[in-house]
C-alpha positions in Angstrom: 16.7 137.8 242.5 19.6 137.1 244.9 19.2 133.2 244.7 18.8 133.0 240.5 22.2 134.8 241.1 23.4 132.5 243.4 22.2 129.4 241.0 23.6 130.9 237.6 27.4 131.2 239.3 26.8 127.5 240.9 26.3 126.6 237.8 29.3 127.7 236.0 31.6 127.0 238.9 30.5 123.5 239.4 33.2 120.6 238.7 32.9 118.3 235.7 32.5 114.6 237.4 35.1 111.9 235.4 31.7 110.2 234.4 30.8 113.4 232.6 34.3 113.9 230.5 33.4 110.3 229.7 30.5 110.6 228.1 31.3 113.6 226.8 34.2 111.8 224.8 31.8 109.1 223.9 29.3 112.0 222.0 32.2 112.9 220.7 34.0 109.6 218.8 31.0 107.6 218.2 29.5 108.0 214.3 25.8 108.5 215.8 24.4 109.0 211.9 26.0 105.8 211.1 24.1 104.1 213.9 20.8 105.8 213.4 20.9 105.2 209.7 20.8 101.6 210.5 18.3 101.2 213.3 15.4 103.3 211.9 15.0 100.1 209.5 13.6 98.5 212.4 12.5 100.8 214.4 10.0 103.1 213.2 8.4 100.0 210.7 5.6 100.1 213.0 2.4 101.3 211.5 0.1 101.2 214.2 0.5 102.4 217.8 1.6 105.5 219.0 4.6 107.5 217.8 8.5 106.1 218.5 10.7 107.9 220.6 13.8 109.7 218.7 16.2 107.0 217.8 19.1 109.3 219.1 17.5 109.6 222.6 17.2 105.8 222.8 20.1 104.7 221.4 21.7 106.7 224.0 20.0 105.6 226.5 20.8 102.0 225.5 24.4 102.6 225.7 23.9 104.1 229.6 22.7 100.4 230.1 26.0 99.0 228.8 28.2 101.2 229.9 27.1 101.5 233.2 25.7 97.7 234.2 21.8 98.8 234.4 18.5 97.3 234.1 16.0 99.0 232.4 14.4 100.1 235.4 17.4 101.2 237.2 18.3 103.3 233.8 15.4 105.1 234.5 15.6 106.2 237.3 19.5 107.4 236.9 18.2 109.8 234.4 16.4 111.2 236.9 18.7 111.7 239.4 21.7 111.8 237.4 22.7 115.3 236.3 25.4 113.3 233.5 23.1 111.2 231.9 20.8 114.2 231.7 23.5 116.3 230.3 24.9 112.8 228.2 21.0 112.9 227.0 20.5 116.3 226.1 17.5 116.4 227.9 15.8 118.7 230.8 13.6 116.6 233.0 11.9 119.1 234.3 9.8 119.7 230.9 11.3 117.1 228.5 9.5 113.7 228.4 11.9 110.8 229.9 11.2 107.2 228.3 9.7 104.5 230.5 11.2 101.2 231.4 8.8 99.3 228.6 10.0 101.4 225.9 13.6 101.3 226.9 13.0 97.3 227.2 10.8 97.8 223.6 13.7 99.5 221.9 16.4 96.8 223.2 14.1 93.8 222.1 13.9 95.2 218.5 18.0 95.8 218.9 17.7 91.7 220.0 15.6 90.4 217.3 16.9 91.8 214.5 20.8 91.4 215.5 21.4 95.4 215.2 24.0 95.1 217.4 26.2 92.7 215.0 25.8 95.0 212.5 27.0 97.6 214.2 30.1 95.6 215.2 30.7 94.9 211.4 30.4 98.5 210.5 32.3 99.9 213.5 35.6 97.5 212.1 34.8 98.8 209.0 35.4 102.2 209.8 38.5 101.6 212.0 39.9 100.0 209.1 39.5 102.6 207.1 41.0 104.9 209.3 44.1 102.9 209.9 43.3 102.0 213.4 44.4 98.5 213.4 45.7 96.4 210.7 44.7 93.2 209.4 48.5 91.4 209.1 48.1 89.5 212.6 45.5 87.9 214.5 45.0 86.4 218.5 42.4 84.5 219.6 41.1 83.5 223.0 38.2 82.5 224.8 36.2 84.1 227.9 33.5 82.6 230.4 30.8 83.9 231.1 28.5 83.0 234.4 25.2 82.1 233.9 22.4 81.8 236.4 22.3 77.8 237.8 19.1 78.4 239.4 15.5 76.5 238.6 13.4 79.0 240.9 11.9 80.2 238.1 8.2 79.8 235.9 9.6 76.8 233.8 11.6 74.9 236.9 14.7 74.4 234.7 18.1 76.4 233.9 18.9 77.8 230.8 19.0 75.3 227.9 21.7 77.5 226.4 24.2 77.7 228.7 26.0 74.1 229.5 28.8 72.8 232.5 32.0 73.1 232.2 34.9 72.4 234.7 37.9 75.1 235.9 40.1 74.8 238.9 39.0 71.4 239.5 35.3 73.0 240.1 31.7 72.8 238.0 30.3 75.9 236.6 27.4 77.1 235.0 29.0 79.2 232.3 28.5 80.6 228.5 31.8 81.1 226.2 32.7 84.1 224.3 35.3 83.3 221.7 36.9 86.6 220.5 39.6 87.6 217.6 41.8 91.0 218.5 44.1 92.1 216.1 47.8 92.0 217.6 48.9 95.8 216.8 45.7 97.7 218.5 44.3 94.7 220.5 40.4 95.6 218.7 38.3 93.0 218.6 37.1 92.5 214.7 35.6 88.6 215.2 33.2 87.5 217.9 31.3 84.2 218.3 29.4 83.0 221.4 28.6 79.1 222.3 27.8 77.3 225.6 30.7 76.3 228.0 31.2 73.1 227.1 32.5 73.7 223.3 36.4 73.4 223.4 37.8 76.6 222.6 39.5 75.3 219.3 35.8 74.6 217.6 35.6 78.0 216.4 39.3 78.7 215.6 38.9 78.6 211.7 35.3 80.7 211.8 37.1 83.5 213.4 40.0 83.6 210.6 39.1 86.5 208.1 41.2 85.1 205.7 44.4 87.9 205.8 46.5 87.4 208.6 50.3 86.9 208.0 50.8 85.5 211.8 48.4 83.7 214.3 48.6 84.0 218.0 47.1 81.5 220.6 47.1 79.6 223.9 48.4 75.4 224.0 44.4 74.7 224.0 44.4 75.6 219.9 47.7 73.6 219.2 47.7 70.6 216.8 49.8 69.1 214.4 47.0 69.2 211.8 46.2 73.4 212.2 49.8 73.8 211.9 49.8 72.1 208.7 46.5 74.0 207.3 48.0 77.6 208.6 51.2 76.8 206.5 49.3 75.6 203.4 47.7 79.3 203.8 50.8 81.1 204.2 50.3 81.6 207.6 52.8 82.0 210.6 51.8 79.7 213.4 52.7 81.4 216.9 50.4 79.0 218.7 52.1 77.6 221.9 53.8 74.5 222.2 52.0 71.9 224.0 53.8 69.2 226.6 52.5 65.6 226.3 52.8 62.8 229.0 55.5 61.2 227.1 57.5 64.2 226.4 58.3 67.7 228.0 58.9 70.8 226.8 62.6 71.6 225.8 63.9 75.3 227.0 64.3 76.3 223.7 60.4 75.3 223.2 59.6 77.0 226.7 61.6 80.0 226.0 59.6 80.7 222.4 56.4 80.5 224.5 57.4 83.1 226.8 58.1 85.1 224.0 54.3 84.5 222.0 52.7 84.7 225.5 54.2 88.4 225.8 52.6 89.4 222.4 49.5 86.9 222.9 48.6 87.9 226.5 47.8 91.5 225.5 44.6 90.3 223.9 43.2 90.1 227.5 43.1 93.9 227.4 39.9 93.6 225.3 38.1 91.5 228.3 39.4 93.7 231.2 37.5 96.5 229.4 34.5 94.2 229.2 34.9 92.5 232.6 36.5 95.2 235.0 35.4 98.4 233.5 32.6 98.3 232.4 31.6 95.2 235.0 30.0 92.6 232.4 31.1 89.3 234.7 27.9 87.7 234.0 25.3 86.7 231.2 22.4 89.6 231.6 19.4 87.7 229.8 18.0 84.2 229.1 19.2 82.2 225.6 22.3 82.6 223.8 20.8 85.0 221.0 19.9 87.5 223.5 23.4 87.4 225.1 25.2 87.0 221.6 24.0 90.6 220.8 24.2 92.0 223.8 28.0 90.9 224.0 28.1 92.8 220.3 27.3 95.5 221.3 29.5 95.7 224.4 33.0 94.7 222.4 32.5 97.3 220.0 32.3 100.3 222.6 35.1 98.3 224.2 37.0 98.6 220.8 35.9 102.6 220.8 37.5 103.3 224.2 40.8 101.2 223.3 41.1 104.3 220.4 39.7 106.8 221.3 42.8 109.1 221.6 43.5 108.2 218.6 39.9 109.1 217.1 40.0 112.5 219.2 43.1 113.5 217.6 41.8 112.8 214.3 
């Protein structure tokens, strides 16, 4: 008697960990029925075999993987020993059933092959939009690398064909490119395109223009005389930065207007930190670009939901 005792007041006088308030405010601003809705398309189609786990419990459990960097292996074992993803999960290990690694790694190839994760992205702006939480009058766009494994010790002796050279800091690397558009007022990413290192980052300037931007943002690397010309004909303000050539330098007026766009442009690095830094996605995870392009969706959106989500607990 004296230790269920002991146990029921450990239990309510335990501290809440910061990874628990976390996810806690993740249950809370993500539309789960919205996300649901979409993946049951896909993933209970299958006739045969035996019955799919609830979407909820695996969907959540995919997000574990992004948020937290893990394999699908080392996701489950953290349920186990993790007393926040169990309470995140909703789930008592002791008599619930916890999914394998094969059908965690199951659930994320269906996510992969039919591009879920995309069209959560798209839905996910949708409903910021809608809410207010950014506005489509301005736009920034930049370009991220991604390391990629340069290694042939594997089955087929070769390195990705996906991922190409490119040179930074006077050095070769191995690299894939994530080209990302934020909007400048919230800094939410509502375009996203993925290509190997060696595309120049002004290849996919116009494919990441949704057409209602008042004013553009970007580094020198996007500047021409040419895009200048077409963002005018569209009524567009060009903030791109000036650019030096060998035969003629910058003026001060020139280097004090990039100073200034650099001050609004250099906030859409915000979006990366999150990606890089905080949630530690430094490196490609999988083999081939279509694997990595969705799994890079689906980390920018829950990027974009912890940029707001203040502003989606308050309302």
């Amino acid at each position: 008697m004296w230790f269920k005792e002991t146990l029921f007041e450990y239990k309510n006088n335990r501290k809440e960990t910061r990874k628990e308030k976390f996810l806690k405010t993740m249950e809370l601003i993500i539309p789960w029925d919205l996300f649901i809705e979409e993946i049951n398309k896909y993933w209970f189609n299958q006739k045969r075999g035996r019955k799919k786990t609830e979407t909820l419990l695996m969907l959540k459990i995919h997000l574990l993987q992004k948020y937290y960097h893990l394999a699908d292996e080392a996701v489950e074992d953290e349920i186990w020993n993790q007393i926040a993803f169990q309470r995140f999960l909703d789930i008592d290990v002791g008599t619930s059933w916890v999914p394998d690694a094969t059908t965690i790694e199951n659930f994320r190839h269906t996510l992969e092959e039919n591009e879920v994760s995309e069209k959560i992205f798209e839905k996910i702006n949708l409903l910021l939009l809608s809410q207010w939480l950014y506005v489509q009058n301005g736009s920034s766009v930049d370009a991220t690398i991604m390391e990629a494994p340069s290694s042939t010790k594997n089955k087929e002796k070769k390195r990705d064909e996906d991922m190409k050279q490119t040179r930074k800091w006077n050095q070769w690397y191995f690299w894939m490119k994530v080209h990302v558009w934020t909007d400048t007022r919230s800094w939410i990413a509502h375009t996203l395109h993925t290509s190997g290192a060696n595309i120049h980052d002004s290849e996919y300037f116009d494919k990441c223009l949704h057409g209602k931007e008042k004013v553009v943002f970007a580094d020198k690397a996007y500047q021409s005389k040419e895009r200048v010309k077409e963002l005018r004909k569209k009524w567009i303000t060009s903030k791109i930065y000036f650019k030096a050539q060998r035969w003629r330098k910058l003026s001060k007026k020139q280097k004090y207007e990039n100073r200034k766009r650099s001050s609004i442009r250099s906030k859409c690095e915000h979006i990366f930190h999150q990606v890089k830094n905080i949630f530690w996605w430094k490196k490609v995870p999988y083999k081939w670009l279509k694997k990595n392009t969705q799994h890079f969706f689906m980390v920018f959106w829950l990027a974009n939901l912890c940029k707001v989500q203040k502003q989606l607990l308050s309302s």
